[in-house]
N, CA, C and O of each residue as an XYZ file, in Angstrom:
812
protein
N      41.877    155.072    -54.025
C      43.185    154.450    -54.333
C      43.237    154.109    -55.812
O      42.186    153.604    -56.205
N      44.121    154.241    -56.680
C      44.449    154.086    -58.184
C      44.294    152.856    -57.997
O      44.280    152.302    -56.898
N      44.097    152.064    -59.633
C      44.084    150.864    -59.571
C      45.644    150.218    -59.568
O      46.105    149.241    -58.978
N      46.109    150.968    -60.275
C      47.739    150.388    -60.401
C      48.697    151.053    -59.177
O      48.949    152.133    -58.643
N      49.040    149.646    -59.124
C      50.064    150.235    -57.269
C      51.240    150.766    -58.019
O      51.410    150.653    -59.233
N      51.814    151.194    -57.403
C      53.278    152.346    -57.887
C      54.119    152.377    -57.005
O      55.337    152.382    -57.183
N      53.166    152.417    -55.286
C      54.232    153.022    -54.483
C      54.989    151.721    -53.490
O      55.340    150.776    -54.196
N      55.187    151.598    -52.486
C      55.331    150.564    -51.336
C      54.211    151.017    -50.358
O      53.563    150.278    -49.617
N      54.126    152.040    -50.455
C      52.933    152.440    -49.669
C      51.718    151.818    -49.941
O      51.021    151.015    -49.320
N      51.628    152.393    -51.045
C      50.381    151.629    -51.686
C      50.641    149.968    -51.487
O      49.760    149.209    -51.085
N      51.481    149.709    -51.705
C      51.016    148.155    -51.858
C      51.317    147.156    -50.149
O      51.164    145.943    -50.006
N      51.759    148.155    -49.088
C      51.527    147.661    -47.905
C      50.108    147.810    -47.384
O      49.497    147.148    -46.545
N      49.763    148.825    -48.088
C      48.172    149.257    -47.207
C      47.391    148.172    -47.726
O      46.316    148.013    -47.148
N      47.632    147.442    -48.594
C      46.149    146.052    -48.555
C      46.843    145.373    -47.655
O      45.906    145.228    -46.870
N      47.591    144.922    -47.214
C      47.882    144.045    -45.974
C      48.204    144.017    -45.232
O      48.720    145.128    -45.108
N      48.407    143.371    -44.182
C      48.484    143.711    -42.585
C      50.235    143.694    -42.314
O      51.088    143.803    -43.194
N      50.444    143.544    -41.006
C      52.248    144.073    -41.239
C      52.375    142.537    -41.091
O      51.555    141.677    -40.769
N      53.649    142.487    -41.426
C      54.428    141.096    -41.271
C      54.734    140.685    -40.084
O      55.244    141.466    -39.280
N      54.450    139.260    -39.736
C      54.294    138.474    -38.558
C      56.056    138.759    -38.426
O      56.916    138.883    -39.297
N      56.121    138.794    -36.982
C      57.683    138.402    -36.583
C      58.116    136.975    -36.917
O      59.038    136.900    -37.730
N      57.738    136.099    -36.553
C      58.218    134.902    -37.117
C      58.383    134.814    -38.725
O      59.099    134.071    -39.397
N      57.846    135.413    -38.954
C      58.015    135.394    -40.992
C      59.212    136.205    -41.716
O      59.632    136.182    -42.873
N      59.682    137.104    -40.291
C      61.226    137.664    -40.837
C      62.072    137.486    -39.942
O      63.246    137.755    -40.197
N      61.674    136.944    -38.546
C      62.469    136.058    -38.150
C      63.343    134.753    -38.681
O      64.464    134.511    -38.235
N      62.711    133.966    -39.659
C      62.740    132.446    -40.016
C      63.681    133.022    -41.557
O      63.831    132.015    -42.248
N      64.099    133.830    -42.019
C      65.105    133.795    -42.895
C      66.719    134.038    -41.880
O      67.090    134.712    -40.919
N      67.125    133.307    -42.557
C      68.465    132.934    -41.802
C      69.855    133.455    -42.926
O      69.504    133.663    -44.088
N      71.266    133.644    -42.620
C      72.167    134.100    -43.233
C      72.975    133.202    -43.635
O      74.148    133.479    -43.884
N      72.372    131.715    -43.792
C      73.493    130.328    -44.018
C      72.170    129.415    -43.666
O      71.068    129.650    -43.170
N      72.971    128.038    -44.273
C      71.977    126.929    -44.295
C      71.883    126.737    -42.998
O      72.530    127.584    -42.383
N      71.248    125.835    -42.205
C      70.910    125.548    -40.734
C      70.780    123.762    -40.960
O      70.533    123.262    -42.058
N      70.931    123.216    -40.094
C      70.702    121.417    -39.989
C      69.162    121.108    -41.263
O      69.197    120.587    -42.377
N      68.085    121.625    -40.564
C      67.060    122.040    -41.341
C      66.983    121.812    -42.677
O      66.687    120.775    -43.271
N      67.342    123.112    -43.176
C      68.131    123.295    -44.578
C      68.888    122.371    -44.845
O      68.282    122.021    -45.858
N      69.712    121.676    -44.785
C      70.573    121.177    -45.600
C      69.395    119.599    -45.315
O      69.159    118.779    -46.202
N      69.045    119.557    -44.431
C      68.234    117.628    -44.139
C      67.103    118.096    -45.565
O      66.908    117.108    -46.273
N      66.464    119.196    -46.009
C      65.675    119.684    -46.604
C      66.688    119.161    -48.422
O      66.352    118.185    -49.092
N      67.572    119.881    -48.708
C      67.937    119.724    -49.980
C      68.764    118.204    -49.766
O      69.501    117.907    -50.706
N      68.725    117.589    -49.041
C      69.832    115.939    -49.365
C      68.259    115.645    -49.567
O      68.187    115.022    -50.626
N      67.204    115.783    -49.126
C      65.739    115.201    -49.652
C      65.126    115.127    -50.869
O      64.428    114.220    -51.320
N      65.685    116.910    -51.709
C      64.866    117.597    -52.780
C      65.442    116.589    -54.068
O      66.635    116.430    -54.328
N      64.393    116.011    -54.736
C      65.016    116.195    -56.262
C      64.968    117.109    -57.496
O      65.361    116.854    -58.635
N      64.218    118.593    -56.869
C      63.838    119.222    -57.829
C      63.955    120.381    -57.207
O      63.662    120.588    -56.029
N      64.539    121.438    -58.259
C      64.805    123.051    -57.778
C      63.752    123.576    -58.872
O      63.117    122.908    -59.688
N      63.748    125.151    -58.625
C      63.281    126.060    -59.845
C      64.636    126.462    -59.310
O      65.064    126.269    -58.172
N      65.264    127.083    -60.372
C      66.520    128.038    -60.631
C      65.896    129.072    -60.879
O      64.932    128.820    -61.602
N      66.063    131.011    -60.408
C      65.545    132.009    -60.742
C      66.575    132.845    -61.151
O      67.366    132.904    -60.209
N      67.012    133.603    -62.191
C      68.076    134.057    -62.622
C      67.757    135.648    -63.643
O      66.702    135.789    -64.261
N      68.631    136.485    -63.645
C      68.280    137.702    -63.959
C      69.348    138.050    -65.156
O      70.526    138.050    -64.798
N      69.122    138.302    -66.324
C      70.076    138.814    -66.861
C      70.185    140.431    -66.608
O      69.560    141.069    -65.761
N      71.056    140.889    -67.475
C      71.843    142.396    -67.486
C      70.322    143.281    -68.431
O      70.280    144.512    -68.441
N      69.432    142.604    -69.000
C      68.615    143.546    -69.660
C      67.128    143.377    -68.504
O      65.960    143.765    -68.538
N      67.757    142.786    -67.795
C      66.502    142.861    -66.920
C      65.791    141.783    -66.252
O      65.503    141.633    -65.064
N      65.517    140.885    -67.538
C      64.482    140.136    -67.430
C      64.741    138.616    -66.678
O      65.816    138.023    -66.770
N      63.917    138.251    -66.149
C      64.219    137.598    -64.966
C      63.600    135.591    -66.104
O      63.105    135.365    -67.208
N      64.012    134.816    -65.053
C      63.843    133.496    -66.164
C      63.580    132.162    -64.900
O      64.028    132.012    -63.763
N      63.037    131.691    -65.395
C      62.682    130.617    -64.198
C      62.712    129.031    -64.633
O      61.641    128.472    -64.871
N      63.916    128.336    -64.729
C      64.140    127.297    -65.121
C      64.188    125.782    -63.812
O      64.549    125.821    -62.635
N      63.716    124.689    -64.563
C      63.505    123.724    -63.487
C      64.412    122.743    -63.807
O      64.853    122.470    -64.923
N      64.749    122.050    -62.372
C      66.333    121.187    -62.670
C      66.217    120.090    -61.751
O      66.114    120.276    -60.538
N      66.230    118.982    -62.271
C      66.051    117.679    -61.461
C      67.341    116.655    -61.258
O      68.301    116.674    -62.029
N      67.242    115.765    -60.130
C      68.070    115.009    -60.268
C      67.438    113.802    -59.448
O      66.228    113.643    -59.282
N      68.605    112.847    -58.885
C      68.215    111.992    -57.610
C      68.371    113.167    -56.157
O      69.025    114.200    -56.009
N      67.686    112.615    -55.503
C      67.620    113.684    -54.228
C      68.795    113.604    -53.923
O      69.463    112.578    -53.794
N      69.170    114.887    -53.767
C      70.256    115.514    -52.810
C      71.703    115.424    -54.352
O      72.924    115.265    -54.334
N      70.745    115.612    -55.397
C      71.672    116.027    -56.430
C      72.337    117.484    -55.971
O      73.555    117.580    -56.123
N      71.692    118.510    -55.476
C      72.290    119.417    -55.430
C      73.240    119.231    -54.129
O      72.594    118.443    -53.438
N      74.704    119.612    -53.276
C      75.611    119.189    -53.100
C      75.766    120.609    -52.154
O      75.855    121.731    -52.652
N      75.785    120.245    -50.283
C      76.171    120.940    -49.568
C      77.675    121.433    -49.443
O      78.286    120.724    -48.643
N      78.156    122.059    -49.789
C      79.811    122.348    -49.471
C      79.572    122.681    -48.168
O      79.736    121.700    -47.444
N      79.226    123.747    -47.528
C      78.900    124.102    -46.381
C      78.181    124.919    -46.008
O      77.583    125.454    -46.941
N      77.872    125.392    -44.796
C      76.232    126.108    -44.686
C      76.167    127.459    -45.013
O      75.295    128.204    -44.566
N      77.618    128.034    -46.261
C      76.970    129.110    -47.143
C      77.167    128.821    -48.463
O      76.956    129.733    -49.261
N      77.675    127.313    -49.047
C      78.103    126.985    -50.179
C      77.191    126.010    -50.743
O      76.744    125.184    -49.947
N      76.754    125.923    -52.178
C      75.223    125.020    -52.413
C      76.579    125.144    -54.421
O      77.061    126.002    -55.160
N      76.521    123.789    -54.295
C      77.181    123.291    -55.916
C      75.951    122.458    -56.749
O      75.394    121.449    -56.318
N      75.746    122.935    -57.675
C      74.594    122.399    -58.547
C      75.157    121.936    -59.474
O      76.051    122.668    -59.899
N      74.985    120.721    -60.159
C      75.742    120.368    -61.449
C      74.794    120.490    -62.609
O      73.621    120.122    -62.676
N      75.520    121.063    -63.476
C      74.618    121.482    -64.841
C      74.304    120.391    -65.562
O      75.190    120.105    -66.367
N      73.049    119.428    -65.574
C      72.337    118.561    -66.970
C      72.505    118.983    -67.953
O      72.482    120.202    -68.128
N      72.706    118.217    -68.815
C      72.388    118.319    -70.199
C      70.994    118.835    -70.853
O      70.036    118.069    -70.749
N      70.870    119.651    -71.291
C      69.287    120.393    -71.711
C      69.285    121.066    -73.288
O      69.762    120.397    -74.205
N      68.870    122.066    -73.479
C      68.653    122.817    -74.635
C      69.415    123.034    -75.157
O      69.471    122.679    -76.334
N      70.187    123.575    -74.698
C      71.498    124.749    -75.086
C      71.530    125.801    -75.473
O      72.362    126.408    -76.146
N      70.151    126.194    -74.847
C      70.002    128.059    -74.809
C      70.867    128.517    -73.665
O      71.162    129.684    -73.409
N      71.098    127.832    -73.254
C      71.934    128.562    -71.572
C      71.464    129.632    -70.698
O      72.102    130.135    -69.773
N      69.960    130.010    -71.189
C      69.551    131.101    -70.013
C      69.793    131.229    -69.021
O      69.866    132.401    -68.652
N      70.029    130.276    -68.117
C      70.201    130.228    -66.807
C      71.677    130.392    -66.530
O      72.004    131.094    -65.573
N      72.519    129.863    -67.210
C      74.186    130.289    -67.266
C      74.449    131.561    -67.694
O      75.217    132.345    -67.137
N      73.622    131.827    -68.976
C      74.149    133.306    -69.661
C      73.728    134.018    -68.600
O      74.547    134.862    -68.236
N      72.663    133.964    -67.938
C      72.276    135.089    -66.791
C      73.206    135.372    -65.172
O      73.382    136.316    -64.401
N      73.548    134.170    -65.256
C      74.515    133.914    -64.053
C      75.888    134.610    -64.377
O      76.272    135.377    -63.495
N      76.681    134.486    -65.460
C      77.411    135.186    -66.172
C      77.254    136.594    -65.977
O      78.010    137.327    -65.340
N      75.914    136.993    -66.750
C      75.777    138.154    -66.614
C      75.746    139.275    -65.184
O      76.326    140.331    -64.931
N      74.723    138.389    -64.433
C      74.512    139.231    -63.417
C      75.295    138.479    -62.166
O      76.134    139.146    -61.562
N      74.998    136.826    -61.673
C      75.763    136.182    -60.992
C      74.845    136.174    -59.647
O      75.216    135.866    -58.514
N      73.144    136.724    -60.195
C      72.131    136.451    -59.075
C      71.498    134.931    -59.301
O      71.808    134.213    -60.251
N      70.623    134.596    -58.332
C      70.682    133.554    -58.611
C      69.838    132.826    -56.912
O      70.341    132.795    -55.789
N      68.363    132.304    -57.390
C      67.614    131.982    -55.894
C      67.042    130.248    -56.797
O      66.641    129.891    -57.904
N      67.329    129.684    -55.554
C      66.288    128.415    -55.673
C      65.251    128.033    -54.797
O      65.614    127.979    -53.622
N      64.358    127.820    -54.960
C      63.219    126.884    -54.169
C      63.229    125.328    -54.751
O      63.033    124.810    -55.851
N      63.554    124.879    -53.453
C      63.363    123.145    -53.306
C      62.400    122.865    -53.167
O      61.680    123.759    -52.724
N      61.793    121.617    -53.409
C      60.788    120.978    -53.588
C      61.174    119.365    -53.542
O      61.975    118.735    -54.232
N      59.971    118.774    -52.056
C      60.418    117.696    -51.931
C      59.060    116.934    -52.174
O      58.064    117.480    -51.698
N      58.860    115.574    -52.948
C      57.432    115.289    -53.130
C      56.273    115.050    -52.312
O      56.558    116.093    -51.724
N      55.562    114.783    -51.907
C      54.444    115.131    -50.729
C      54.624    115.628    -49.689
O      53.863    115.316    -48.773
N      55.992    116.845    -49.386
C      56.671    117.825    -48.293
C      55.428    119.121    -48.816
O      55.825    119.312    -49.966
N      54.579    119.783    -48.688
C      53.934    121.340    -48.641
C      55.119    121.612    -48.636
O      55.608    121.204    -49.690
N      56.030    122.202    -47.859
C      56.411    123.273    -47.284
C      57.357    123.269    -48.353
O      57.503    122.240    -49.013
N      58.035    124.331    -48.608
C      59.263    124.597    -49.523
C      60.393    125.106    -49.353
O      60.073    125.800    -48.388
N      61.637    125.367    -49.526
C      63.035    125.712    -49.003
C      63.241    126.511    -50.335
O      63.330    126.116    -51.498
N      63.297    128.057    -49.656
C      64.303    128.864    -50.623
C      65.170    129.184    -50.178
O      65.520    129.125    -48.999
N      65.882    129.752    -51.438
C      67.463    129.764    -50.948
C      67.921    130.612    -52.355
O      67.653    130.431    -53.542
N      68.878    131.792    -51.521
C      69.210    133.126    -52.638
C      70.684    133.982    -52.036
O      70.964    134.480    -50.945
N      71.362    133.866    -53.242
C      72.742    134.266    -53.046
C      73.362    134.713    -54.268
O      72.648    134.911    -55.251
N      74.454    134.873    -54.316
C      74.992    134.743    -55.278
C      76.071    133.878    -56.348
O      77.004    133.433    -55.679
N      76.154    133.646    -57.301
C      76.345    132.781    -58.068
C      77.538    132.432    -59.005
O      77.855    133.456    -59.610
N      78.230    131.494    -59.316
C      79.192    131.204    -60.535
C      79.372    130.199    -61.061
O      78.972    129.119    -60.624
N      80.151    130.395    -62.331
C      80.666    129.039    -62.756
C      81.879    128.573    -62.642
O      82.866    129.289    -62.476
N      81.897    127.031    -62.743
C      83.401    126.502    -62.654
C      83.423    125.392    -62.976
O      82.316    124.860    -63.053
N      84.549    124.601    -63.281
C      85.258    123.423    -64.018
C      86.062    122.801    -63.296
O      86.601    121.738    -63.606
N      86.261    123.593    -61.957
C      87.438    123.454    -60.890
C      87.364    121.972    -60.798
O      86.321    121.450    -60.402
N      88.252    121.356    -61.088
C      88.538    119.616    -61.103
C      87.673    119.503    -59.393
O      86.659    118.814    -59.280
N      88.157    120.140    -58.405
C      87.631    119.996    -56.688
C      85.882    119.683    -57.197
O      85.139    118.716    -57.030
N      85.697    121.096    -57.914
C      83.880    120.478    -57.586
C      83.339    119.676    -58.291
O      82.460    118.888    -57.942
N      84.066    119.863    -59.935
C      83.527    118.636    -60.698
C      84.083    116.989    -60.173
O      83.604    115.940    -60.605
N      84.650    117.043    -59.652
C      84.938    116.219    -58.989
C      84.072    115.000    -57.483
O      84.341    114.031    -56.773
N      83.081    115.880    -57.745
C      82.191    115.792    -56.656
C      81.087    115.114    -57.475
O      80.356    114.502    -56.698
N      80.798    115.023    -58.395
C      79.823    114.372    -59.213
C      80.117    113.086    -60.190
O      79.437    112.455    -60.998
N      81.477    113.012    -59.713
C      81.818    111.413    -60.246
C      81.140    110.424    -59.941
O      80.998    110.095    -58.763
N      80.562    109.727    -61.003
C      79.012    108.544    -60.505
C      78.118    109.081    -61.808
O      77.899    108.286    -62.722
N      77.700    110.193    -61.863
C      76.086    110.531    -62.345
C      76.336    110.030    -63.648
O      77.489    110.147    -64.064
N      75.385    109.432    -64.460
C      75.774    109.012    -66.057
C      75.867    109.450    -66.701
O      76.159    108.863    -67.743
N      75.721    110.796    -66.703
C      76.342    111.634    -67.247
C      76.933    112.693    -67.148
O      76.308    113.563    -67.754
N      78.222    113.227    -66.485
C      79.524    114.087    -65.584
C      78.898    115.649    -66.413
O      78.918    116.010    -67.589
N      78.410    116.242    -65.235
C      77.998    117.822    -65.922
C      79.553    118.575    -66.572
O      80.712    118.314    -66.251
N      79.055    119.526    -67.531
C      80.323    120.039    -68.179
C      81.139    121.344    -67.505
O      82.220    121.839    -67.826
N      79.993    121.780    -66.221
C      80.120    122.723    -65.180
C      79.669    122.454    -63.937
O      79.005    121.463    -63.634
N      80.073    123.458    -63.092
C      79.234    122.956    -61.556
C      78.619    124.642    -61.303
O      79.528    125.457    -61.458
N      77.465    125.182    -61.003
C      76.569    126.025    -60.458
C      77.615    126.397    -59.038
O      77.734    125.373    -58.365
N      78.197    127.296    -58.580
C      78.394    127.472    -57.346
C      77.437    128.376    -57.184
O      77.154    129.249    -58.004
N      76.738    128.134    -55.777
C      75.724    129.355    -55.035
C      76.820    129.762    -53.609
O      77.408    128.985    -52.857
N      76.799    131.196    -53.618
C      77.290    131.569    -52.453
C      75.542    132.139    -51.667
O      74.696    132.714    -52.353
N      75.394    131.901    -50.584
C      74.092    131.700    -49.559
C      74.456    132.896    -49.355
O      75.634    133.105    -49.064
N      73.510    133.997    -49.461
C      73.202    135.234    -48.697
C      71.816    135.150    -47.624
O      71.688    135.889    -46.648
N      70.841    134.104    -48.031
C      69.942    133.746    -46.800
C      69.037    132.387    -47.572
O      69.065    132.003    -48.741
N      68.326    131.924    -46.494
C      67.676    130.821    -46.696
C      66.573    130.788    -45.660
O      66.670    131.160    -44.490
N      65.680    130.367    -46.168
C      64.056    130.155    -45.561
C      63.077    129.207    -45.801
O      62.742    129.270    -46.984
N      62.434    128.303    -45.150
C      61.647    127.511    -45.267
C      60.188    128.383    -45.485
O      59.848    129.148    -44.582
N      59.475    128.269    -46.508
C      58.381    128.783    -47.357
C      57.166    127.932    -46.358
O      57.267    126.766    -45.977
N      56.140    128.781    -46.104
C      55.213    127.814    -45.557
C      54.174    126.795    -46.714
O      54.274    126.925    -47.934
N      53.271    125.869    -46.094
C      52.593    125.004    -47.167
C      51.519    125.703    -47.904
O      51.039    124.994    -48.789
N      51.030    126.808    -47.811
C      49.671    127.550    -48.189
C      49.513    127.154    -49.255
O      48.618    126.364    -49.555
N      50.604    127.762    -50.278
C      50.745    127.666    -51.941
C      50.310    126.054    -52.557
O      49.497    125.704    -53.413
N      51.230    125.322    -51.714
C      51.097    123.670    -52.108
C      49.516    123.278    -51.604
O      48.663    122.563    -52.130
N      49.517    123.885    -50.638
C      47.932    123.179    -50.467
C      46.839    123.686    -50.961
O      45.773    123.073    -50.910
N      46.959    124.829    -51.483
C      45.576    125.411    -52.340
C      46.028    124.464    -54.023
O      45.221    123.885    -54.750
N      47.119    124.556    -54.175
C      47.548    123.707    -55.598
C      47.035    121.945    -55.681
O      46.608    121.242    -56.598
N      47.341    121.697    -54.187
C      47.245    120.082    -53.909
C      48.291    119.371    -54.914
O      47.990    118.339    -55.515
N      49.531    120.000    -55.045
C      50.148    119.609    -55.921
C      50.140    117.978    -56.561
O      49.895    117.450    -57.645
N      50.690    117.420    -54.790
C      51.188    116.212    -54.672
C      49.552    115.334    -54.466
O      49.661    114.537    -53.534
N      48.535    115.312    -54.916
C      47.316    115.134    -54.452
C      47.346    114.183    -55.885
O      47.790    114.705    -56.907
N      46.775    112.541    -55.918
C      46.776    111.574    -56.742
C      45.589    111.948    -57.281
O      45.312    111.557    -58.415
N      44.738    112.725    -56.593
C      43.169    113.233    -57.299
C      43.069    114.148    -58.232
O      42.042    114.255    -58.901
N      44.364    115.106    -58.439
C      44.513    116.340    -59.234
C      45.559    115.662    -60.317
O      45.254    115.915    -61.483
N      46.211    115.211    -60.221
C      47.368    115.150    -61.106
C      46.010    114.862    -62.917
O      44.926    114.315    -63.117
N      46.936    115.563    -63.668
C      46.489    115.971    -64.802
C      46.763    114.795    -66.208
O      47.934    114.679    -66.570
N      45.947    114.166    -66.774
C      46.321    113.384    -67.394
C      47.202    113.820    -68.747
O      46.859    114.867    -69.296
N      48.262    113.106    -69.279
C      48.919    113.889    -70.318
C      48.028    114.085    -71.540
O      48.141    115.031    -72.321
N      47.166    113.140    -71.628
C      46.576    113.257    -72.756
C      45.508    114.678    -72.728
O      44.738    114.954    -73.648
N      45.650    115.401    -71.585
C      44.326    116.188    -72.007
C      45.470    117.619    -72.572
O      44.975    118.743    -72.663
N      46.491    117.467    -72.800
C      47.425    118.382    -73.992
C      47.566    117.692    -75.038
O      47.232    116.512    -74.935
N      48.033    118.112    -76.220
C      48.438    117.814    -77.547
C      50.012    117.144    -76.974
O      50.309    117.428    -75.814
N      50.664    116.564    -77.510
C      51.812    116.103    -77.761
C      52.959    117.417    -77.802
O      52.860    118.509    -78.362
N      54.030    116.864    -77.007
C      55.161    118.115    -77.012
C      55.410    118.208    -78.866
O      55.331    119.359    -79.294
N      55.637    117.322    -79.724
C      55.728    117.657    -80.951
C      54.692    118.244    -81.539
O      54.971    119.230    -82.222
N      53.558    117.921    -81.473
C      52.354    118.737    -81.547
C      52.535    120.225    -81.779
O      52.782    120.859    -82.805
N      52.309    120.651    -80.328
C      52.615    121.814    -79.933
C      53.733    122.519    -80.318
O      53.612    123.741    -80.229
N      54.847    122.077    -80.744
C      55.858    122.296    -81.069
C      55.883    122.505    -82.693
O      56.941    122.831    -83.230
N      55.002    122.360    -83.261
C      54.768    121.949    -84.698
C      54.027    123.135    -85.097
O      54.351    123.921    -85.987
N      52.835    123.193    -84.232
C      51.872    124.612    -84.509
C      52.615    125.975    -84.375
O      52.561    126.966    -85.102
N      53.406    125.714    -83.106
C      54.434    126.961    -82.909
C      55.371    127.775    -83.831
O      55.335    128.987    -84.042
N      56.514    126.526    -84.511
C      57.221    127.187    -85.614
C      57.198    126.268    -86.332
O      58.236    126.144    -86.981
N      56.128    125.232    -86.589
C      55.887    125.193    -88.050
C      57.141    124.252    -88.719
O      57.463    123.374    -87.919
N      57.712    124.222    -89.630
C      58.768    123.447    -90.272
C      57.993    122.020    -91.591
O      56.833    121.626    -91.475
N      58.578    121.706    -92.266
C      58.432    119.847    -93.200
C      58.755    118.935    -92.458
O      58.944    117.981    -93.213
N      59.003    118.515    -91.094
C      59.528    117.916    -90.390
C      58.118    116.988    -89.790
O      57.221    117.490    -89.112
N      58.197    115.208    -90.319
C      57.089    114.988    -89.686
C      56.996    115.395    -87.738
O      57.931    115.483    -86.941
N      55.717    115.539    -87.536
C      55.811    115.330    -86.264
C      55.989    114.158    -85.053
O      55.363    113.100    -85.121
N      56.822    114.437    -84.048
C      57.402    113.731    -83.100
C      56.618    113.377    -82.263
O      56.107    114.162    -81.464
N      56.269    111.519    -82.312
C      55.032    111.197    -81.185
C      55.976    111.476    -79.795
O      57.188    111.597    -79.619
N      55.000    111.506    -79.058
C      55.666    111.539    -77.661
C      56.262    110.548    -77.034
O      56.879    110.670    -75.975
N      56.063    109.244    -77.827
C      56.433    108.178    -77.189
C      58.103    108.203    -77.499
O      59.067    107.943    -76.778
N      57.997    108.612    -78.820
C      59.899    108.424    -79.623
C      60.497    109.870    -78.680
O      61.653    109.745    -78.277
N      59.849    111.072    -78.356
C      60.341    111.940    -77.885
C      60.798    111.382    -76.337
O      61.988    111.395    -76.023
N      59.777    110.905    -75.426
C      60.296    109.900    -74.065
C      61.896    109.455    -74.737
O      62.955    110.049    -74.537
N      61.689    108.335    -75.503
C      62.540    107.891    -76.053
C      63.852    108.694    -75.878
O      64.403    108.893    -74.795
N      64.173    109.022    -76.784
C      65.152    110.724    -77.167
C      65.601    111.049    -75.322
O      66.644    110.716    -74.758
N      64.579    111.683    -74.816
C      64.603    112.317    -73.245
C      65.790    111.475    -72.801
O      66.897    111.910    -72.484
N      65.235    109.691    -72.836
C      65.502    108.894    -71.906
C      67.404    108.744    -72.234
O      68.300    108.869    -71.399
N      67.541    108.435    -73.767
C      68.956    108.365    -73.634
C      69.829    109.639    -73.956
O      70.627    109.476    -74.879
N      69.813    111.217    -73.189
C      69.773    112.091    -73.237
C      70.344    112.634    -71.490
O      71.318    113.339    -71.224
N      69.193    111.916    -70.393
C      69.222    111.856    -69.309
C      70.781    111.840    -68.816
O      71.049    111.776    -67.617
């Protein structure tokens, strides 16, 4: 066998066939499940594809159950304030794909969820986020093409949520640090404490 897989062939023959329950358990709309799952999550990865290809994996937090059931094929995300590279919008734009995995804190198991995607201003959905301290300038619509609860394997070889693993900040350099070696600039560097700072009234 080559070392580099190429085919589907090739890359089914290292593993065994897929359990029925494992393509059973993707579903065509949210389920009770699903939705008790994201009013829990405070944290997505967003996965998004532009038109040249390349795929981008951005992370998006809120208070749980920031992200916003319309109904069990409709998922409204409100856009934070962040960079203002817009990868994740320009790609949605572009292509209008668009998958999340939820993540709830000491939950293993994980909730994805993949459909397709847009933007809007529509007073109805921004409207739905009146409260947050700061009113997103868009709302994420996901249209649900399927959804699946991920089993715990991944989380438990990671031990994500495990008080014994968690990583102290200090054993990295400082985001200004790092940020300094990268591109460089006359700009003193930014302790992390004034950068918190910055984050906090930003939030």
């Amino acid at each position: 066998m080559p070392d580099r897989i190429e085919t589907l062939e090739q890359l089914r023959a290292l593993y065994p066939p897929v359990k029925e329950r494992a393509l059973r358990k993707q579903l065509p709309s949210l389920d009770p499940h699903c939705r008790r799952f994201i009013a829990l999550s405070p944290f997505i990865v967003m996965a998004t594809v532009g038109e040249d290809g390349l795929a981008d994996a951005s992370p998006r937090g809120g208070a749980p159950g920031f992200v916003q059931v319309l109904d069990d094929a409709c998922l409204l995300i409100p856009d934070a304030s962040g960079n203002n590279r817009l990868d994740s919008l320009q790609n949605i734009v572009q292509t209008g794909r668009l998958g999340l995995l939820f993540l709830v804190p000491g939950v293993d198991e994980t909730l994805r969820v993949n459909g397709t995607a847009s933007l809007t201003t529509a007073a109805d959905r921004m409207n739905r986020f009146v409260g947050l301290d700061n009113m997103p300038k868009l709302v994420i619509r996901l249209q649900v093409h399927e959804a699946y609860l991920h089993c715990a394997k991944s989380l438990m070889r990671s031990k994500l949520w495990s008080a014994d693993t968690q990583v102290h900040r200090s054993s990295l350099p400082t985001m200004g640090q790092m940020l300094h070696d990268q591109i460089g600039g006359d700009a003193p560097v930014e302790t992390q404490d004034a950068m918190l700072a910055r984050y906090r009234a930003e939030l």
